[in-house]
GULO-169855 format. One line per field, with one value per residue (C-alpha): residue number from 1; x, y, z. Coordinates in pm, whole numbers, padded with zeros to 5 digits. Layout:
BEGIN
i <- (NUM | ...)
east <- (X | ...)
north <- (Y | ...)
up <- (Z | ...)
REM end
This chain:
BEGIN
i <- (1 | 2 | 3 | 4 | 5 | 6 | 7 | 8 | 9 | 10 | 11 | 12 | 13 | 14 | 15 | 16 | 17 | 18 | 19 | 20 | 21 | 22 | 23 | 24 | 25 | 26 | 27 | 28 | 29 | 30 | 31 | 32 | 33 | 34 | 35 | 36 | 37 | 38 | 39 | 40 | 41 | 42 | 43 | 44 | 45 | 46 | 47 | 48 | 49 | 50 | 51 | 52 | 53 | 54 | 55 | 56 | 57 | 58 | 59 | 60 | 61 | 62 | 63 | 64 | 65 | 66 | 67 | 68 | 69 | 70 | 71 | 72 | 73 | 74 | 75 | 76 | 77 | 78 | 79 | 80 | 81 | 82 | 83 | 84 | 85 | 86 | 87 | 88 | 89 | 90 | 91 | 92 | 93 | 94 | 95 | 96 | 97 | 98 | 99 | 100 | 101 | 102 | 103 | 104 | 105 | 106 | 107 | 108 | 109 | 110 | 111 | 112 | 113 | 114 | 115 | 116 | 117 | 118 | 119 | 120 | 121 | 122 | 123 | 124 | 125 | 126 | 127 | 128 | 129 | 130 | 131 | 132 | 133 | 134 | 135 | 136 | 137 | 138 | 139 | 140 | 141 | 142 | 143 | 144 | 145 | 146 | 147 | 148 | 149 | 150 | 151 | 152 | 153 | 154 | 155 | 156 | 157 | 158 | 159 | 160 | 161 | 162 | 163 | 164 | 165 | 166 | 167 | 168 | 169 | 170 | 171 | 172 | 173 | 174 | 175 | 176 | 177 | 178 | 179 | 180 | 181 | 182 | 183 | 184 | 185 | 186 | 187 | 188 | 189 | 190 | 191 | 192 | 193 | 194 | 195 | 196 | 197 | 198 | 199 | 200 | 201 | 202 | 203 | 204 | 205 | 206 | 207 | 208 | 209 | 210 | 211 | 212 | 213 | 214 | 215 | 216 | 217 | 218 | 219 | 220 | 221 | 222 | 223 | 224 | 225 | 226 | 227 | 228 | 229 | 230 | 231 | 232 | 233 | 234 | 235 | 236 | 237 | 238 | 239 | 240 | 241 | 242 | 243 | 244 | 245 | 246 | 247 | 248 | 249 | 250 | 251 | 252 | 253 | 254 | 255 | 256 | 257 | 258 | 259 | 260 | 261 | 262 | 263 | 264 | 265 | 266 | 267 | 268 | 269 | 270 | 271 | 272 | 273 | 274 | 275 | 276 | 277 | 278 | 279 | 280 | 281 | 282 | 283 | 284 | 285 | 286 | 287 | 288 | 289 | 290 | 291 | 292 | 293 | 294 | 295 | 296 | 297 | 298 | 299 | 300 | 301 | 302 | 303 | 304 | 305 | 306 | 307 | 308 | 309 | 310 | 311 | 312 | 313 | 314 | 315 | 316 | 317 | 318 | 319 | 320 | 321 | 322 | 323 | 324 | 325 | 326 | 327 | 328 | 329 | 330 | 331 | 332 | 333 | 334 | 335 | 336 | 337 | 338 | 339 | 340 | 341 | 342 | 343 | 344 | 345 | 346 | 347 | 348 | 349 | 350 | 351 | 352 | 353 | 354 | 355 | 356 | 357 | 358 | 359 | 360 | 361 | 362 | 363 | 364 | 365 | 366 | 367 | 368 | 369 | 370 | 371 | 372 | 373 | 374 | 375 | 376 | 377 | 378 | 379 | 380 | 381 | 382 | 383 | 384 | 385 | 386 | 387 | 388 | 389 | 390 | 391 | 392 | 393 | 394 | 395 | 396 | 397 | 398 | 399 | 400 | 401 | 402 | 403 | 404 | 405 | 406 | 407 | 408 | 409 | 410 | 411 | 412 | 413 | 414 | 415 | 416 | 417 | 418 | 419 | 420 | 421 | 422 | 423 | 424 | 425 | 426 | 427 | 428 | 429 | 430 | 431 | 432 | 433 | 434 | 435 | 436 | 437 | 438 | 439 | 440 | 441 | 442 | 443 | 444 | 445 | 446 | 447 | 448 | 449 | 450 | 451 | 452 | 453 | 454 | 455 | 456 | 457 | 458 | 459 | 460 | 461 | 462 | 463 | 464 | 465 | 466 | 467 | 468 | 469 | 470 | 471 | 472 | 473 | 474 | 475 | 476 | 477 | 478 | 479 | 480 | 481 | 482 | 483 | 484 | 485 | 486 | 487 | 488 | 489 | 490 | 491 | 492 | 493 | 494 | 495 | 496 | 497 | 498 | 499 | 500)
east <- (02472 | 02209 | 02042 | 01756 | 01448 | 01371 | 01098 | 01230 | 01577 | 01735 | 01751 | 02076 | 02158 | 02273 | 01953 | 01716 | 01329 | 01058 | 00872 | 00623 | 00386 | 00497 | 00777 | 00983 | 00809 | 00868 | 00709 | 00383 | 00224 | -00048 | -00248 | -00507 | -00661 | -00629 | -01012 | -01136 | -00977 | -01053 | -01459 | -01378 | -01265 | -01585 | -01823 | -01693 | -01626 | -02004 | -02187 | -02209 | -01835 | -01757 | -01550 | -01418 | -01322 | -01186 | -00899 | -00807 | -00709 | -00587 | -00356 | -00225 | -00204 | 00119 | 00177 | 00397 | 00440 | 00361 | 00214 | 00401 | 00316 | -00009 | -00058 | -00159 | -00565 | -00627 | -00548 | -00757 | -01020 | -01243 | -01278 | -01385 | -01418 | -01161 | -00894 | -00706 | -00419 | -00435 | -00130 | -00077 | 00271 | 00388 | 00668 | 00687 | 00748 | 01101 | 00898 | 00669 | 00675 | 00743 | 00383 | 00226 | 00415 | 00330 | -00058 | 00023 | 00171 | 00481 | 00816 | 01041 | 01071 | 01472 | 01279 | 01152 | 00918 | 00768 | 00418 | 00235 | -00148 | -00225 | -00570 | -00735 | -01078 | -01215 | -01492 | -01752 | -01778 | -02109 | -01981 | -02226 | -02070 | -01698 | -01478 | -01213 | -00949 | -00711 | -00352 | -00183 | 00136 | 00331 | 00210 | 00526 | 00520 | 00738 | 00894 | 01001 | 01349 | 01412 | 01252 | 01068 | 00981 | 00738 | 00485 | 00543 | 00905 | 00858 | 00789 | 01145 | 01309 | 01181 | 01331 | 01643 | 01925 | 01779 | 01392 | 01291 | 00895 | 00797 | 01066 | 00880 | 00544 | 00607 | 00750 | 00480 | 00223 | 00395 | 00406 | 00012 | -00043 | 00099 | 00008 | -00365 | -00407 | -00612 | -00475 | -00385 | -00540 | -00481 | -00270 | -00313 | -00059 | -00097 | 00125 | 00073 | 00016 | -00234 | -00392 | -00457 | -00490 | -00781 | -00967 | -00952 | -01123 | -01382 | -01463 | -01553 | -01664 | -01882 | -01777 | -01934 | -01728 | -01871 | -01574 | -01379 | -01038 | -00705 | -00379 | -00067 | 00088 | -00110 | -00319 | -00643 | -00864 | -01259 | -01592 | -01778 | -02110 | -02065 | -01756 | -01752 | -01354 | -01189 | -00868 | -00630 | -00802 | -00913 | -00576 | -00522 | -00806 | -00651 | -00355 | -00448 | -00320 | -00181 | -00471 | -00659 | -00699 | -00521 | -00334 | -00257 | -00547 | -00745 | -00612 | -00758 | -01089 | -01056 | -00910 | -01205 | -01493 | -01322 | -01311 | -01682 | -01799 | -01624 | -01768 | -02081 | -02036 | -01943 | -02143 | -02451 | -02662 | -02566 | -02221 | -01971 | -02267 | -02060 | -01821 | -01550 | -01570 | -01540 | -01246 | -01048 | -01087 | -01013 | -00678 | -00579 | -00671 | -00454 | -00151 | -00180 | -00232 | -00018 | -00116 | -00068 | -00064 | -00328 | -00575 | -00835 | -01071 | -01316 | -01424 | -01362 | -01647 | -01864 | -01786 | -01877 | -02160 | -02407 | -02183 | -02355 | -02219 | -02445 | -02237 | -01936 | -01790 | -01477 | -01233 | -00928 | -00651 | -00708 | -00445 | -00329 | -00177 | 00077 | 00407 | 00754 | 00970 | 01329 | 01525 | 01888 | 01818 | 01688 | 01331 | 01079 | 00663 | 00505 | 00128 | 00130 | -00132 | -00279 | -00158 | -00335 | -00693 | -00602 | -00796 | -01128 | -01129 | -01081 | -01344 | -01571 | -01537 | -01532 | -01836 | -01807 | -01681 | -01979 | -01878 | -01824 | -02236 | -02353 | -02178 | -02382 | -02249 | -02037 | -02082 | -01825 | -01727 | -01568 | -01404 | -01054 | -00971 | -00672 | -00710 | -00439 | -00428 | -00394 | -00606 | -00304 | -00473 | -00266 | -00450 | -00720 | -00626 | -00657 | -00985 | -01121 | -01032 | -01121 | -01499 | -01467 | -01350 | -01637 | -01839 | -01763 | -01449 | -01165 | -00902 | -00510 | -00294 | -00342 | -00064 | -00007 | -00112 | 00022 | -00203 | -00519 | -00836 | -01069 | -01163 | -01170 | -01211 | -00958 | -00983 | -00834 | -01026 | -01257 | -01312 | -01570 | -01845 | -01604 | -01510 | -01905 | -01923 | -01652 | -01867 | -02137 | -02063 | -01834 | -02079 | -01912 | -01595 | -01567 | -01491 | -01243 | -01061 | -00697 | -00423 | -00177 | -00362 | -00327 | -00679 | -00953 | -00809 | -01002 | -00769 | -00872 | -00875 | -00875 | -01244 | -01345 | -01528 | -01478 | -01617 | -02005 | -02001 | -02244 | -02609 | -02646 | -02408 | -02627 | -02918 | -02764 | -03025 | -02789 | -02513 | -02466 | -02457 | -02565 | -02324 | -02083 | -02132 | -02150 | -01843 | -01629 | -01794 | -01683 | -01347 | -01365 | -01120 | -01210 | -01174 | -00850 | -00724 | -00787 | -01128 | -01463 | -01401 | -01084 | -01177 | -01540 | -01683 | -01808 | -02090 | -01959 | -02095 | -02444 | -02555 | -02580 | -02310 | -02046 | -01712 | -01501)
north <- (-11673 | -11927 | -11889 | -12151 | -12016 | -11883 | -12091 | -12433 | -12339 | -12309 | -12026 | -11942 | -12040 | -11680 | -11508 | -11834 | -11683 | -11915 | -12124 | -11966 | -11961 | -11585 | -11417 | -11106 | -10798 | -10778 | -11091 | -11014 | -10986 | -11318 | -11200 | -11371 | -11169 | -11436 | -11542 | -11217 | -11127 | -11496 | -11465 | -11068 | -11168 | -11472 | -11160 | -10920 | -11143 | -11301 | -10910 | -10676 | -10561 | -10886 | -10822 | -10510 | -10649 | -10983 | -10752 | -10558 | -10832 | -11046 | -10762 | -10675 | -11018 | -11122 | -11514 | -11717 | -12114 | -12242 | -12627 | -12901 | -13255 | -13381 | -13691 | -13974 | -13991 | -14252 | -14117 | -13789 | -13785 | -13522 | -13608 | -13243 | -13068 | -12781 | -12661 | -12357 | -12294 | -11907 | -11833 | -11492 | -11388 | -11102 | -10988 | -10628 | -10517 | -10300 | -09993 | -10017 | -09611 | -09564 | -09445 | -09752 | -09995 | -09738 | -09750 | -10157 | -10126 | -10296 | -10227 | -10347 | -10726 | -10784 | -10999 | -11259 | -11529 | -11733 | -11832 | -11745 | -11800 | -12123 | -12175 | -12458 | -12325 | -12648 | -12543 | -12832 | -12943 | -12800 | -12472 | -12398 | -12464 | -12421 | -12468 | -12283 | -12536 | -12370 | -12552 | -12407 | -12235 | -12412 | -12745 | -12982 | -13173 | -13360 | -13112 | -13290 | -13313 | -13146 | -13340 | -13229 | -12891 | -12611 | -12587 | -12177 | -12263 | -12501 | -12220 | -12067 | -12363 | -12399 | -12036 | -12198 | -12274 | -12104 | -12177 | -11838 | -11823 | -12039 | -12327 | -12157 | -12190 | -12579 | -12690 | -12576 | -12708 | -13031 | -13015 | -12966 | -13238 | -13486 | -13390 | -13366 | -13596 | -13316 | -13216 | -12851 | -12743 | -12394 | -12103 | -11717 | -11549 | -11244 | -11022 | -10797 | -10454 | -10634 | -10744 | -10379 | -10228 | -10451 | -10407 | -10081 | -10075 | -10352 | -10056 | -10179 | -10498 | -10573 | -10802 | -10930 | -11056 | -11196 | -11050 | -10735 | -10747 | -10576 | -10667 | -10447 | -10651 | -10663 | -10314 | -10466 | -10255 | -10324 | -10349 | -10660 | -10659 | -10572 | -10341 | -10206 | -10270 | -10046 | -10166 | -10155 | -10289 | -10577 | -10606 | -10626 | -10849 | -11089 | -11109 | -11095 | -11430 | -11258 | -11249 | -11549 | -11884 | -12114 | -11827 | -11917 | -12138 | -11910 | -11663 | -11905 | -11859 | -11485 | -11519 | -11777 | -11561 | -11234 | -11386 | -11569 | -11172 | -11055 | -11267 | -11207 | -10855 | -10828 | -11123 | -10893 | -10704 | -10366 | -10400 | -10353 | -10193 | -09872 | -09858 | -09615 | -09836 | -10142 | -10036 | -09973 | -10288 | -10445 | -10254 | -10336 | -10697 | -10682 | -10528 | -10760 | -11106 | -11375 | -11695 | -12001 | -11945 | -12199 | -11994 | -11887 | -11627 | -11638 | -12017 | -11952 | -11688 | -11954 | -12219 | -12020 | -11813 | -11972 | -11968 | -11839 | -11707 | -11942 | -12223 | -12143 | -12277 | -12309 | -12554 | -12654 | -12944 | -13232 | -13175 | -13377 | -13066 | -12788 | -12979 | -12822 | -13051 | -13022 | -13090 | -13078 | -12980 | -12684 | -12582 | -12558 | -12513 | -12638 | -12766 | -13167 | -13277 | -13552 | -13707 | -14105 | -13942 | -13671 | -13897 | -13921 | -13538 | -13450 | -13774 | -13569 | -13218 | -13424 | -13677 | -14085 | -14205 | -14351 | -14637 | -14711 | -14539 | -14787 | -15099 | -15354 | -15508 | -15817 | -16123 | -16123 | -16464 | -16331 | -16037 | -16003 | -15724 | -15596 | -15389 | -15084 | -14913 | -14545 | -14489 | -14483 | -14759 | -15073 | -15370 | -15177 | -15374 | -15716 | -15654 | -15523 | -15789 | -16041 | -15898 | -15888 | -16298 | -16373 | -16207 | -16357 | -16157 | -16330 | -16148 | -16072 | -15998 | -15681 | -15402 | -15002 | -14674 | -14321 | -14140 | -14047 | -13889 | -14054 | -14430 | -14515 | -14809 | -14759 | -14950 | -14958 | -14935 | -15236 | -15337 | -15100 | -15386 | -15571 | -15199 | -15121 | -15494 | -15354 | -15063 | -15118 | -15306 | -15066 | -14756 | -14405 | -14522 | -14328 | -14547 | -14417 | -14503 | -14525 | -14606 | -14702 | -15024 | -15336 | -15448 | -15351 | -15200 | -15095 | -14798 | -14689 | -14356 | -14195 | -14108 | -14433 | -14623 | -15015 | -15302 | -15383 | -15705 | -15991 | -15987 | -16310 | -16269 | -16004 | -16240 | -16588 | -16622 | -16807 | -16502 | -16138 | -15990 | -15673 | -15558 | -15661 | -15390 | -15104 | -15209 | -15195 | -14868 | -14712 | -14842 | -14682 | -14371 | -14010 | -13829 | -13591 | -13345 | -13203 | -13117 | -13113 | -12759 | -12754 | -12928 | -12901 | -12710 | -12354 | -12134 | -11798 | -11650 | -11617 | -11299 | -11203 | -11514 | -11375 | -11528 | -11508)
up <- (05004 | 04878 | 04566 | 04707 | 04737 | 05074 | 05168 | 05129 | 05297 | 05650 | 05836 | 05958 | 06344 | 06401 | 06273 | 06341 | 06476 | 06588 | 06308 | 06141 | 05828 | 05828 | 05554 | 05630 | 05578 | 05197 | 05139 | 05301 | 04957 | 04857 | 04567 | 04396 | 04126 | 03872 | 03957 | 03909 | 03597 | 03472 | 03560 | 03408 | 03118 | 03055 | 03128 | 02895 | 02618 | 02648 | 02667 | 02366 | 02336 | 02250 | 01961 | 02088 | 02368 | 02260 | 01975 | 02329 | 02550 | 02305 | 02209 | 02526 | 02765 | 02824 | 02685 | 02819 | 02729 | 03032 | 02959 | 02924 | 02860 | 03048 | 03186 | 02983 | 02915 | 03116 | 03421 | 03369 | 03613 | 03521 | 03179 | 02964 | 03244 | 03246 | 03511 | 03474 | 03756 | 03881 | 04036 | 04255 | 04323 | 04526 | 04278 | 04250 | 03887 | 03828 | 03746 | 04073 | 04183 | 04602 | 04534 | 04415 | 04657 | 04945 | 04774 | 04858 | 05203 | 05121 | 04953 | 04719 | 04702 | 04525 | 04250 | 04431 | 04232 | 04464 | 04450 | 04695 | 04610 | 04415 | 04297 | 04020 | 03895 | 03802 | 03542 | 03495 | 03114 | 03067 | 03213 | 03460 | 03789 | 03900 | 04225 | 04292 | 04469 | 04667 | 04768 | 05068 | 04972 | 05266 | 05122 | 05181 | 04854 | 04594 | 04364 | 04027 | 03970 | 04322 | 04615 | 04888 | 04906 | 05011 | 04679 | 04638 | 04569 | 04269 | 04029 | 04146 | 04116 | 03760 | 03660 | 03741 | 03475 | 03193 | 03260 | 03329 | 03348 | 03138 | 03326 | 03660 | 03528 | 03403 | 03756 | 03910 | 03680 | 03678 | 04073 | 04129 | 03868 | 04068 | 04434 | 04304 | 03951 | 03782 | 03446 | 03418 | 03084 | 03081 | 03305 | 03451 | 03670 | 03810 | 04030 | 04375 | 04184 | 03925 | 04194 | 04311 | 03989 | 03908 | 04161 | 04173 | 03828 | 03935 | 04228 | 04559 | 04719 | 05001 | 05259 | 05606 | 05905 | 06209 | 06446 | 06412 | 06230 | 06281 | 06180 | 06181 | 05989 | 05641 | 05779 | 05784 | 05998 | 06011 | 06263 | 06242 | 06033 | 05664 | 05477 | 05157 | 05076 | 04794 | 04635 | 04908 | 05205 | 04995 | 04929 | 05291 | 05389 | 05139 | 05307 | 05655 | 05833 | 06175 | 06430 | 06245 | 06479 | 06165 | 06007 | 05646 | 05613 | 05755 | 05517 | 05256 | 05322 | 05316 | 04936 | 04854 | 05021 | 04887 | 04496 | 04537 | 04679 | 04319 | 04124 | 04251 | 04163 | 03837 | 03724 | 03814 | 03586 | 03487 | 03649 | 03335 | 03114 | 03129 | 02784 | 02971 | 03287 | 03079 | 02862 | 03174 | 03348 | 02989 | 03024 | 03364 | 03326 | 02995 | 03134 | 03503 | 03354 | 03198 | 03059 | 02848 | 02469 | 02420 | 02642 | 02408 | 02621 | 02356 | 02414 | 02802 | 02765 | 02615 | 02844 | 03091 | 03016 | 03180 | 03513 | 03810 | 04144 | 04350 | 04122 | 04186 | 04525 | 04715 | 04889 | 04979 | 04986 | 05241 | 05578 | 05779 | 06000 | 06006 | 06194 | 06216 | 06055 | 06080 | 05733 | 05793 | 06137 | 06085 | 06203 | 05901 | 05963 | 05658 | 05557 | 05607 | 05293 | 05269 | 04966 | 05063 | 05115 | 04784 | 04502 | 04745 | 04771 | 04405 | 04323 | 04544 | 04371 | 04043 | 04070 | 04082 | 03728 | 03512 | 03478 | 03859 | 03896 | 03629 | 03784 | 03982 | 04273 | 04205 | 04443 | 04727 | 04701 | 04351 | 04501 | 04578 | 04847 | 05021 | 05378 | 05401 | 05753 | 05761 | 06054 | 06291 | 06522 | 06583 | 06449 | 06268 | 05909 | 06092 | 06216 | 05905 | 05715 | 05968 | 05890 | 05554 | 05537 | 05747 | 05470 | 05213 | 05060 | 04923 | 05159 | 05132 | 05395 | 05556 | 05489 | 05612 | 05462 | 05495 | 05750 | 05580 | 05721 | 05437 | 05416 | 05053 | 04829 | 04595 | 04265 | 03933 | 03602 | 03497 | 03845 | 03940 | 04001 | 04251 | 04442 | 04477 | 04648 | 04921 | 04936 | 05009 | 05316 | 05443 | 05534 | 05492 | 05279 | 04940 | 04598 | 04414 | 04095 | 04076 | 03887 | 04199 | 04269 | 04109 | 04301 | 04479 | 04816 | 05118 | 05285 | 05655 | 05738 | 06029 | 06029 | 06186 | 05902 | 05904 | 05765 | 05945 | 06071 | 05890 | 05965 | 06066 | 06391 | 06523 | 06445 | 06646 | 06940 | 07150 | 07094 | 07317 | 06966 | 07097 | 07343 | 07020 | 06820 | 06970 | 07152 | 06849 | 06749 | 07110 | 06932 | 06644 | 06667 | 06677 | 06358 | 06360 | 06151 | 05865 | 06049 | 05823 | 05799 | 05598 | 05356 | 05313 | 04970 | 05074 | 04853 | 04984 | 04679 | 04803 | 04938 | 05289 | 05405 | 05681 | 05794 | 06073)
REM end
């Protein structure tokens, strides 16, 4: 028997099933009351029992030294802002009654510690907005020190050889660091039954779904129109991902809208005004949720007491798709990111660096420019930087990309005045800074944006210019996955907003 965890390793030929996002039943659990208990925490700690509050939890969450060593400055992209990795695991605790997992609608779980929901709340510096980031748990990445692997198996893998949790919690940390270039500053973890028991002190939540829901499976049962969910059916609609057109993606918009619905709640007035009711959320938060030992909830309440739920939004990892791959030929479904358009997405949750707003346009003739194809059409690199020699651009020789839906401008620090050049004459493309480029390098995506051609070809009276144009825009490939939807930021913290 392998001790690998079970969702980076083969099925066996005489038990193989179909490919699926799906566990066996006693992994149904994905829990992901880290948010609430974070935004719990910044409320109580910013009303009256401050104090009171603050001696409780301090007294009774569980640390666990979970940080290692960040990535140098330089390459820290979001400069004070802070990001804080909740992590939900469906690990059933030793002492879990047959009551309280049958409260849960699952059983017994021999130990397991993979990851299964994997959030960064990105909080802005001034503390007034925040997005909560989420990264698919089938996510085929590169695991430190083990290779590729599915991300909720890099805290297990960390546990390994004497790590235990805090070895789990590094891995993973050092994992997410990498795939996405944000600097983890701080940790929670929570597991399946803390998920339950605070939200059954929070009381209950009111949700809206356009379409009816039922799933046997995580025993999620409700009418279209609006629900008011106690503890264990929003422990189910959580975890819902049977019956859903994109299943665990899907899923992720349930956890986003369900969290952004929470937040809403107990960030309203007179909410956790009552002392007994307050105490007892204090105590389930305290006895559910781990974290780093350089979390101070005291200056997370004051970065965040100005934090609204109309500020606080959600989104998730750029895809590229969800292929079966087939790793010592066994089959494997797993969450393709994309890594190549990964800076452009986190630039846009993030903001353009000053420096690269304050730059003025350099002239092209000074401008040194490289054309990377990732748009999966044959000859795309050529043409672009055919267009860009004919305007002026001092051009290399065109190379290949990874597959990336985003056209980007990638440049490296100091050269922001050169990147806004290539920018500006390619419309669409997003600038971003980078530490993987030696230059500035135009990278194609497969969203269609290229180079426009010089103005003074479309002016030449003796020249068809017009037919020209849109010609090579007919060319111009159709976007393809991740669709605008999977990626997009979502405000599903306002009131009255339904989902599917």
């Amino acid at each position: 028997m392998t001790n690998a965890p079970e969702e980076t390793r083969p099925r066996r030929a005489d038990r193989a099933v179909p490919p699926r996002h799906g566990r066996r039943k006693h992994h149904w659990g994905v829990v992901l009351p880290a948010v609430a208990g974070v935004l719990t925490m910044a409320v109580l700690l910013s009303g009256g029992y401050a104090a009171y509050a603050y001696n409780r939890l301090a007294s009774s969450v569980t640390k666990v030294d979970a940080i290692g060593s960040a990535p140098p400055a330089e390459d820290d992209v979001d400069g004070r802002a802070m990001n804080i990795l909740l992590v939900g695991d469906d690990h059933r605790p030793d002492n879990a009654t047959p009551e309280q997992l049958a409260e849960l609608s699952t059983e017994t779980d021999g130990g397991a510690t993979n990851t299964d929901t994997m959030i960064v709340l990105h909080i802005a510096a001034d503390g007034r907005s925040a997005t909560m980031i989420s990264f698919p748990r089938d996510s085929y990445v590169d695991i430190p020190g083990v290779g590729k692997g599915k991300l909720n198996s890099a805290f297990e893998y960390g546990t390994r050889d004497g790590g235990g949790e805090s070895g789990g919690a590094k891995k993973l940390i050092a994992t997410i660091q990498g795939l996405s270039g944000l600097t983890i500053d701080h940790y929670v973890r929570v597991s399946l039954l803390g998920f339950y028991e605070i939200v059954k002190q929070l009381g209950p939540v009111n949700v809206c779904l356009n379409q009816p829901a039922k799933d046997a499976y995580s025993g999620v049962d409700l009418p279209a129109g609006v629900s008011e969910l106690d503890a264990k059916q929003a422990l189910s609609f959580v975890r819902q991902r049977h019956g859903l057109p994109n299943g665990d993606l899907d899923r992720q918009v349930r956890q986003q809208y369900f969290l952004s619905q929470e937040a809403r709640k107990i960030l309203s007035a007179g909410t956790l005004l009552n002392p007994v009711k307050t105490t007892k959320i204090i105590d389930a938060i305290g006895s559910s949720v781990e974290t780093d030992q350089g979390l101070d909830l005291l200056s997370l309440a004051r970065q965040t007491s100005n934090l609204r739920p109309a500020n606080i939004k959600s989104a998730t990892i750029p895809i590229l798709g969800t292929p079966t791959i087939y790793p010592n030929g066994y089959a494997l479904s797993v969450v393709e990111v994309d890594t190549a358009g990964m800076p452009a997405f986190v630039q846009g949750l993030v903001g353009e660096p000053p420096a690269y707003t304050e730059a003025k346009a350099a002239d092209p003739a000074s401008v040194s420019v490289t054309v990377t194809n990732g748009s999966g059409v044959t000859g795309a690199a050529a043409a672009a930087s055919a267009v860009l020699t004919q305007r002026g651009f001092q051009v290399g020789a065109p190379g290949s990309s990874p597959t990336t839906a985003t056209t980007m401008v990638q440049y490296p620090v100091g050269q922001e005045a050169q990147a806004k050049a290539v920018a500006s004459v390619v419309p669409g493309a997003v600038p971003v800074q980078s530490t993987t480029v030696q230059g500035v390098t135009l990278v194609l995506g497969t969203d269609g944006k290229t180079p426009s051609a010089p103005a003074a070809e479309t002016a030449e009276p003796t020249q068809p210019s017009s037919p020209a144009e849109p010609s090579e825009e007919a060319a111009a490939p159709e976007p393809t996955e991740p669709s605008p939807s999977s990626t997009a930021v979502h405000e599903y913290g306002q009131e009255g907003v339904c989902i599917n």
